[in-house]
C-alpha positions, -999 to +999 in steps of 0.1 A: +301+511+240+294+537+268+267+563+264+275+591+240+256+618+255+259+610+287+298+602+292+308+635+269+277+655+287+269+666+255+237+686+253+207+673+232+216+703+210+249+700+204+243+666+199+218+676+166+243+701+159+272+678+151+245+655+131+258+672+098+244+650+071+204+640+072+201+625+040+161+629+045+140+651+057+132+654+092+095+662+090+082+626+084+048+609+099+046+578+115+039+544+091-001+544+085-014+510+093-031+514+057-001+514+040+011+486+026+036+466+046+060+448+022+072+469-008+072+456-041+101+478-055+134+476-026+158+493-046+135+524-052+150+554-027+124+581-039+097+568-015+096+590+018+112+569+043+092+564+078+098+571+110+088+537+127+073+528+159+095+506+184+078+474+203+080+467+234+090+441+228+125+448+219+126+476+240+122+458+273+148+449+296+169+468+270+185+501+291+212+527+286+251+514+283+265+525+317+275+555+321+314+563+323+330+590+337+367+582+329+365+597+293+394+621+289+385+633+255+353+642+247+363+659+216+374+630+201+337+618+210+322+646+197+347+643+165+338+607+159+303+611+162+305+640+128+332+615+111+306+589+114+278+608+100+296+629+078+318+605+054+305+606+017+313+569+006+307+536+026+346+524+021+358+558+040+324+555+066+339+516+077+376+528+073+366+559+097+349+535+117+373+510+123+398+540+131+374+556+156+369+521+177+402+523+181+405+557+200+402+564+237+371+569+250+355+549+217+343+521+237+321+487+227+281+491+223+256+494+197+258+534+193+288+533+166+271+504+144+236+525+146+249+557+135+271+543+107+239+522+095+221+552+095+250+573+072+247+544+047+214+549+037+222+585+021+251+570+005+256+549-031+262+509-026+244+513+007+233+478+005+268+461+003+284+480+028+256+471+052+263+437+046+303+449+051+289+460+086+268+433+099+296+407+088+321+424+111+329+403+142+310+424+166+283+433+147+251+430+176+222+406+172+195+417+160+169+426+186+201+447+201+208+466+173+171+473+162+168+487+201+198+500+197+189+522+163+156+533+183+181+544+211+201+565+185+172+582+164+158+597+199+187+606+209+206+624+178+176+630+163+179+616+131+144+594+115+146+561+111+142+549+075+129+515+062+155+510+044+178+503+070+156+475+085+154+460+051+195+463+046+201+453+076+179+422+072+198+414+040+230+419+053+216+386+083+206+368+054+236+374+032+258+364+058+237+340+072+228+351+103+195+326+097+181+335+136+186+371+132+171+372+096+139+359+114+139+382+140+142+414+122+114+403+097+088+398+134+100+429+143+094+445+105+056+427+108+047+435+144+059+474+137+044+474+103+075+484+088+074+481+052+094+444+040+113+445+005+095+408-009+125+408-027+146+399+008+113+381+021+114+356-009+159+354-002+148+346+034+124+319+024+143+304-002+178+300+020+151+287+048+131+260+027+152+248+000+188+260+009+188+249+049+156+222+047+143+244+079+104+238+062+091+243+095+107+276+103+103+291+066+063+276+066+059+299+100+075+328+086+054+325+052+022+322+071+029+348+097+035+370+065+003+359+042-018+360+077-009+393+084-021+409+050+009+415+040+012+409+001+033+379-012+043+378-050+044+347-072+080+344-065+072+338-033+046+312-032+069+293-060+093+294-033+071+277-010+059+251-033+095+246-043+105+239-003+075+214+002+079+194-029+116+189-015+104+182+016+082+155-002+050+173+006+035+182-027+001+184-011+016+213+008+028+227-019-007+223-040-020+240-010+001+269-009-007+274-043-045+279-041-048+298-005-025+323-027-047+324-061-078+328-039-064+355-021-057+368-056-019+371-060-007+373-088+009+343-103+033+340-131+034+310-158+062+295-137+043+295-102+015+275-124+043+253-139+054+246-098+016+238-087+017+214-119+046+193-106+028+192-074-001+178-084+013+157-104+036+140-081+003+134-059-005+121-083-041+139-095-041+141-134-073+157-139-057+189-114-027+191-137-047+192-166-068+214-156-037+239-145-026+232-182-058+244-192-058+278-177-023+283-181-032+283-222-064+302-216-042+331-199-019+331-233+010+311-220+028+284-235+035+256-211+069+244-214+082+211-220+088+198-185+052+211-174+038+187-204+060+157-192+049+164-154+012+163-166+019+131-191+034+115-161+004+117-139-022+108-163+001+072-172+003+069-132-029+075-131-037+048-158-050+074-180-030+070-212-050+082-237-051+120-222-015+110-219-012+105-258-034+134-267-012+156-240+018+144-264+009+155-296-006+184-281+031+189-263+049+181-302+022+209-320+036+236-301+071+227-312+086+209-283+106+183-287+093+149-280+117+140-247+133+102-231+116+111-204+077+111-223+088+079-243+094+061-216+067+072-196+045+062-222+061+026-230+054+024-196+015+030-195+014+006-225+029-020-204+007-016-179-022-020-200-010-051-215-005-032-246+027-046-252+033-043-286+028-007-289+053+001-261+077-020-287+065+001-313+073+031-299+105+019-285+116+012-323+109+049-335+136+061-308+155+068-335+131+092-354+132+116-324+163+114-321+163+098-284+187+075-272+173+046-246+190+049-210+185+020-180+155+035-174+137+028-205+154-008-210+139-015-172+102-005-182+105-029-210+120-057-196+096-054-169+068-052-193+080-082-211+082-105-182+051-097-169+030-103-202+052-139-204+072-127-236+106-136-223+125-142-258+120-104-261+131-099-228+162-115-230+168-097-269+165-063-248+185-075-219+213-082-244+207-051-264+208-028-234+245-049-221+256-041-257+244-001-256+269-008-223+244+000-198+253-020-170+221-040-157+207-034-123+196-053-093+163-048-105+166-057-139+180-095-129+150-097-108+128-088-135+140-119-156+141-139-127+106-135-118+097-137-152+114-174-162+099-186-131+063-175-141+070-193-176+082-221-155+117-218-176+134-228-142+171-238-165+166-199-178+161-188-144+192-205-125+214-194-156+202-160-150+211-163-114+245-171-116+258-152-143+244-122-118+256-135-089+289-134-105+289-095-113+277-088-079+243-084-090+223-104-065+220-095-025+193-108-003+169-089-014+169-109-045+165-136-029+134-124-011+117-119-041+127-153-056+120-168-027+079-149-022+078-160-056+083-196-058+068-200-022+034-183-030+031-207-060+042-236-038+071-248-058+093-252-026+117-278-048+124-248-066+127-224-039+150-250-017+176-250-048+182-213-052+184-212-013+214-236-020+227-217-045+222-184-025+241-199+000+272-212-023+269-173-039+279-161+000+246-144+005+235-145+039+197-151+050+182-127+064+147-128+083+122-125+055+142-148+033+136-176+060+095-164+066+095-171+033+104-206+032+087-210+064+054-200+053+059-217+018+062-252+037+037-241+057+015-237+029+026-276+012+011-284+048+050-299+057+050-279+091+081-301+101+108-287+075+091-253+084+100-263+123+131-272+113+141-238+092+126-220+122+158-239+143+181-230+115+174-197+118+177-191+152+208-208+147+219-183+127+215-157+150+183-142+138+159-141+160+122-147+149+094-122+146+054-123+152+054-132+114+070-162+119+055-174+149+023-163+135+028-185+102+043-218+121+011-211+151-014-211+118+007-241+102+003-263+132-035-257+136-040-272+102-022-302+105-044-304+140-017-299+163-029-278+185-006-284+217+021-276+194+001-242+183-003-232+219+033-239+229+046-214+205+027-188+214+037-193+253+071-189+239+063-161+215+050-143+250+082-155+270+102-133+246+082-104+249+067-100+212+038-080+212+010-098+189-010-086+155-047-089+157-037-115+127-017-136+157-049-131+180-069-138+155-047-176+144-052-187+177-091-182+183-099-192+148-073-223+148-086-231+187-122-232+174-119-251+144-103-278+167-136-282+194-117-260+216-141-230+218-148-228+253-107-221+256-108-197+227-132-173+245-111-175+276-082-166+256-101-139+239-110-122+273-076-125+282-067-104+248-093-077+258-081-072+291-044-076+289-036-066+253-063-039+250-072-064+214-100-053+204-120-082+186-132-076+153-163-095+130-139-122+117-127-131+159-163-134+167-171-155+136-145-178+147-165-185+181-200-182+161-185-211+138-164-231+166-199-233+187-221-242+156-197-270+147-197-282+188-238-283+179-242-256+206-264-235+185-281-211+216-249-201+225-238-191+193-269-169+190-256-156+226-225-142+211-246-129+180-264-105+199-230-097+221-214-084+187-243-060+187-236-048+220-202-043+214-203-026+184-195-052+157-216-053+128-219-086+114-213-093+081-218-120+052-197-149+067-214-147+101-253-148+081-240-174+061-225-195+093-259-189+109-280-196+073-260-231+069-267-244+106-305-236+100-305-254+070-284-283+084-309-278+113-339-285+087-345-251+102-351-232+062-376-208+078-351-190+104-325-200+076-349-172+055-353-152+082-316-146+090-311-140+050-345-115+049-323-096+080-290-092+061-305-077+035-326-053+052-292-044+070-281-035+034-257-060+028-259-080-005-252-121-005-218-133-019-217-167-040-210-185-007-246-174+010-263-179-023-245-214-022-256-222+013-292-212+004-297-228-029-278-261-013-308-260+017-332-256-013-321-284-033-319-306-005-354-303+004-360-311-034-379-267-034-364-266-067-389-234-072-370-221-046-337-233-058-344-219-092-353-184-077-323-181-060-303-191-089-318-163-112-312-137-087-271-145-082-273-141-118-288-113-123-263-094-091-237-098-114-223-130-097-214-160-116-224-193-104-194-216-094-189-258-095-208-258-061-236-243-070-243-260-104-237-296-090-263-285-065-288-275-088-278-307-110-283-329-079-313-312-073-330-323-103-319-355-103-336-366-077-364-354-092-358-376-117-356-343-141-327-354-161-340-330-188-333-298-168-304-313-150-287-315-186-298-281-193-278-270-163-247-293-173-245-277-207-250-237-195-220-245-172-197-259-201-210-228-221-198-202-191-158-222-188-170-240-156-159-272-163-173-306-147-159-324-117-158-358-110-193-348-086-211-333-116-203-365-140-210-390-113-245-375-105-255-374-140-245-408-148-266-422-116-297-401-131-294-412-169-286-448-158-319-443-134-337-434-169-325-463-189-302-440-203-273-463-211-256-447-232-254-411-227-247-422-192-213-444-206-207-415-232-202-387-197-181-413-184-158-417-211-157-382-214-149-376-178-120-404-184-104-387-212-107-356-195-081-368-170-109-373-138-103-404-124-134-422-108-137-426-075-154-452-051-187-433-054-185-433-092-181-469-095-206-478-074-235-456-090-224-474-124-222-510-108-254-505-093-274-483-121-262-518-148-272-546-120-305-531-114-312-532-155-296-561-159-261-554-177-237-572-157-213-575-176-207-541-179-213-542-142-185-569-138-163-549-163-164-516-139-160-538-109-123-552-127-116-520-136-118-503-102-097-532-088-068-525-114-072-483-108-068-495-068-102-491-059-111-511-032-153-517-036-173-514-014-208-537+006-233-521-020-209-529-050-208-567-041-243-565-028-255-548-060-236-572-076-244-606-058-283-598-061-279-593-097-265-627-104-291-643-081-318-626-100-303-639-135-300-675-115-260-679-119-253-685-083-224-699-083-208-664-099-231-650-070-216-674-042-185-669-054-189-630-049-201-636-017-169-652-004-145-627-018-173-597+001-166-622+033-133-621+028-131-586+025-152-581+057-179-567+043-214-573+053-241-584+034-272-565+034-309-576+035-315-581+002-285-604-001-294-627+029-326-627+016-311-646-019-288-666+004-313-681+026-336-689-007-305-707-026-299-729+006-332-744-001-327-747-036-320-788-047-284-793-057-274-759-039-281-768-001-260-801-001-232-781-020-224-753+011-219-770+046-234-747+075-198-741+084-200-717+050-227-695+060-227-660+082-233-662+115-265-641+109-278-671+083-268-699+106-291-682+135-318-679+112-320-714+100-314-726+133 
């Protein structure tokens, strides 16, 4: 639009003159920057309007429409100008309007819009017909038409009132104009213009919740709250309200206290908001504490505040604030709600409270409440997991009958839980009556598959692969991980090869999981060439390693007597990979160079851990503590154990193990003892190792008494006795002459379902030949050779010197024959009997030279 004053040459004067209708008065101050900046009341029209300062900001670069000199009737100007200030009602102001832009000489600009926004606010309905305006197609942004209005009030000399910054900042919003909504409220802040919270909070709301813009509504908000300027509860609900959408209910817990400490003034519902949000969190005790002062302030929380709070104490395994919260929710008169049963049937569960979540289930009915999916899924769930699967399958049927269709998750549920109650019939029927109704993808497969695998039970795991298969479902990458690390695990590496080349078959291409899992698979079946040739390839295709992957290789390299190539590697790592080695990589060399017997240079990378940073922690003492003791080395064996404590770190049952074993072995049972007492005491329980130590240990004291003491406080505490712990106490009873107790272990161990062993049968063979039982010696010797027991030198030794002593030699000869035979050696003892008997009348003439040992043969020669 061209220049009013200046195309018509109206005078300044004139110009006032034909402004016939100031709605306000004229003598007005400027805003004081102590007045407050947003008004509380925007609909109030008594307040003195203010004449407000312009920035510069929107002022510069803006200048004067050009001037025009072809106007050939400035009385229509001048004519237009008093319509436009003069009509009594906004429908004739925009109906004049429209007719004016029309006329000659009524060109575009901003002057027209400005001097109609400024007749509106003496008008009724102001607010709508602003909106009317800015809708119009032409309507300016609005850092031009805020310049513009600034323009207009110096030049027709008219005051600027707040109210039209504040209707014209509702009419952006209202129509949307998001950009210009934003601008006009910056320009409202940095002018101090008072801002109607009422269109603050519309702004907010249509910016947070309405258009997800939580970025551009959390500026505004701050720029707002930073300034002074004073928010009201509505608005900092509207906040919260954004950020828990957004999934931020920390943000939204935070809004909520910078506003109470700044002491706005917050209703029962911005209290209910800051409830959710905290809840969701979750933090129970902060919701309870909001519910707190909520009732302490008079007001009665409502129903879904109660459920929000009940929600995060079960979450947060508190369930018996939960309950209390529930009657405390039912005593003020609100109903008890699905959404609280369920949440509580869920804690139950969870607990392993089971039959009260059943309980509570059955007295649906009494409140009225009718189960949905959700509440059939927390039971189920529930069921399976605490093994009760005939009720799981009642409620699976119940909830098919109710006609809620069952989910994805709910034929996992039973899946998972037949296969823990190793009901593997249940488990396939189950499976295919799903797979039929759609109800299984390969996601369910996953989690069958983790399942099964984890457990070992690959049998199991290769069948519903087949079925899985039959069902249409294709394998994806975990599903075949899976299976890979599940054979992997059964220590068959070459099915878990062969799925590797079944799945790259099918087009999926492997991951560092899998090469990680077949690297680590081939290290403990000792392949190692195999190991290192898969992580060349994992490298040729350009897939960046875990510190787990780095990790396989040193630890699988070391365990192998390759440590000198694991450090290489491991520099390699540093330099090229940027890994950066952690306590468990430099255990790995610590370990690798112990077990190479290169004990100095383990100490060398010790005291490089140090220098790098890495604190060491109990597996690298107890490496160190174990190859001092192996070492006979106890006293730097105490000395590294004296430094780990001082370094505040407390021994686990394996260092106590590796100590007490040292302290046995050098028959300290003082020592042994001491250590014992103090695991006990740090809360640790003493496992099979430990106890067949101390067992051993007193043994060869010849302390059976205390050695039984030990047997019978493990029994007591559910460790049960291995085949070590029988076989070393019936080598020491036997040693005592104690036949009997010694046979009663052993028949114990047998009916226990521990088969003996070599070592067994030869600490009973030889315990009965030295006192002179042999046949009960000969009776274990037959019964080792129908178990498959092949015996051993010191059996038939044991066993030849005990007929020799008793004078049957030919049982004795004939024992020897069948060790010969055997190609076992006799020992000292036993050539000692042969070379007697060959001297013995009617024994020497009975065995030709040709019969005896090379080693007798020399001797007699």
């Amino acid at each position: 639009m061209r220049n009013l004053s200046k195309s018509l040459q109206i005078s300044s004067t004139l110009l006032r003159s034909s402004v016939t209708h100031k709605p306000l008065s004229s003598s007005l101050t400027s805003l004081s920057s102590s007045e407050p900046l947003i008004s509380q009341d925007p609909i109030s029209e008594s307040s003195l309007p203010n004449q407000s300062p312009i920035s510069n900001d929107f002022n510069e670069g803006y200048s004067s429409i050009p001037i025009s000199q072809n106007h050939q009737n400035p009385t229509n100007f001048s004519h237009g100008i008093n319509g436009l200030l003069s009509s009594k009602d906004p429908p004739s102001a925009m109906e004049y309007f429209k007719w004016a832009e029309k006329q000659p000489g009524f060109g575009e600009g901003v002057d027209s819009f400005c001097l109609l926004l400024h007749n509106f606010m003496g008008l009724e309905g102001q607010q709508c017909a602003v909106k009317e305006l800015v809708s119009t197609q032409n309507f300016p942004d609005a850092k031009t038409v805020i310049r513009g209005l600034n323009d207009c009030s110096n030049r027709f000399g008219f005051d600027l009132d707040s109210r039209i910054y504040n209707y014209l900042l509702c009419g952006f919003i209202k129509t949307g104009r998001i950009e210009d909504s934003i601008s006009c409220v910056e320009w409202m802040l940095e002018n101090k213009i008072d801002l109607w919270v009422s269109y603050l909070n519309d702004l907010i709301y249509e910016l947070g919740i309405q258009r997800k813009m939580i970025k551009e509504a959390k500026e505004l908000y701050d720029k707002v709250f930073c300034k002074g300027n004073v928010v009201n509860g509505g608005t900092v609900r509207i906040m919260m309200k954004a950020c828990l959408k957004d999934g931020n209910p920390s943000e939204a817990d935070r809004y909520f206290r910078l506003a109470r400490d700044k002491g706005v003034e917050l209703d029962p519902a911005a209290f209910s908001c800051a409830i959710v949000a905290v809840s969701q969190k979750p933090d129970s005790n902060a919701a309870c504490e909001l519910l707190m002062e909520m009732k302490e302030k008079g007001w009665v929380p409502s129903e879904g505040t109660y459920t929000q709070t009940i929600i995060a104490c079960v979450k947060q395994r508190n369930l018996m604030e939960a309950l209390r919260l529930k009657d405390e929710m039912v005593s003020c008169g609100k109903p008890m709600n699905l959404v609280v049963a369920t949440t509580l049937m869920k804690g139950y569960c969870v607990s392993g409270d089971l039959e009260s979540a059943l309980g509570l289930f059955a007295k649906l009915d009494e409140y009225e409440l009718s189960p949905n999916n959700i509440t059939f899924s927390v039971l189920i769930d529930g069921c399976c997991i605490n093994g009760n699967m005939e009720k799981a399958s009642e409620l699976y049927d119940q909830m098919i009958e109710k006609g809620i269709e069952p989910s994805v998750y709910n034929v996992n549920s039973m899946i998972k839980g037949f296969l823990k109650a190793r009901l593997f019939e249940k488990a396939y029927e189950m499976f295919n009556k799903a797979a039929e109704s759609g109800l299984v993808d390969d996601s369910s497969l996953n989690s069958l598959l983790s399942c099964l695998c984890k457990d070992g039970n690959m049998d199991e795991a290769q069948k519903f692969w087949g079925m899985a298969l039959q069902c249409g479902i294709e394998p994806n990458l975990q599903n075949y991980n899976n299976l890979i690390l599940g054979y992997c695990r059964k220590g068959n590496v070459a099915m878990a090869h062969s799925m590797y080349v079944e799945m790259i078959g099918k087009g999926l291409n492997p991951n560092v999981f899998t090469f990680t899992i077949l690297i680590n698979g081939h290290f403990k079946k000792g392949e190692v060439d195999k190991a290192l040739n898969l992580f060349d390839e994992m490298s040729d295709q350009r897939i960046d390693c875990t510190d787990h992957t780095y990790n396989t290789m040193i630890g699988g390299l070391c365990k192998h007597g390759k440590t000198s190539l694991a450090r290489n590697m491991l520099e390699n790592f540093i330099k090229e990979a940027n890994f950066v080695p952690s306590c468990m990589t430099y255990n790995s060399i610590v370990g690798g160079l112990i077990k190479e017997g290169d004990l100095d240079s383990a100490l060398s990378v010790y005291n490089e851990m140090g220098e790098n940073g890495v604190s060491p922690d109990i597996c690298t003492y107890t490496i160190f503590i174990d190859a001092f003791r192996k070492s006979n080395n106890f006293d730097l064996a105490l000395k590294m154990q004296n430094e780990m404590i001082s370094k505040g770190l407390e021994l686990d049952i394996t260092a106590y193990g590796t100590l007490i074993d040292g302290c046995c072995k050098r028959r300290d049972m003082e020592s042994a003892c001491k250590l014992f007492n103090e695991l006990c005491k740090s809360g640790l329980s003493p496992n099979i190792y430990i106890y067949n130590n101390m067992i051993s240990g007193y043994r060869n004291l010849n302390n059976m008494e205390v050695a039984l003491s030990f047997q019978k406080k493990m029994t007591e505490q559910g460790v049960l006795c291995d085949l070590e712990t029988y076989t070393t106490l019936i080598d020491g009873l036997l040693k005592e002459d104690k036949l009997k107790s010694a046979l009663e272990f052993y028949d114990d161990m047998v009916e226990k379902g521990i088969r003996p062993d070599k070592i067994t049968y030869t600490v009973l063979v030889k315990g009965l030949c030295k006192k002179g039982k042999l046949e009960n010696a000969r009776n274990f010797f037959k019964e080792m050779e129908e178990k498959g027991v092949t015996p051993n030198s010191l059996i038939y030794n044991a066993l030849v010197a005990g007929y020799f002593r008793e004078g049957n030699l030919p049982e004795a000869f004939k024992l020897y024959d069948e060790m010969l035979e055997r190609g076992l050696t006799p020992d000292k003892m036993t050539f000692d009997f042969l070379m007697n008997a060959n001297f013995k009348p009617g024994y020497q003439s009975s065995r030709t030279s040709s019969d005896m040992p090379i080693f007798c043969k020399e001797a007699l020669a």
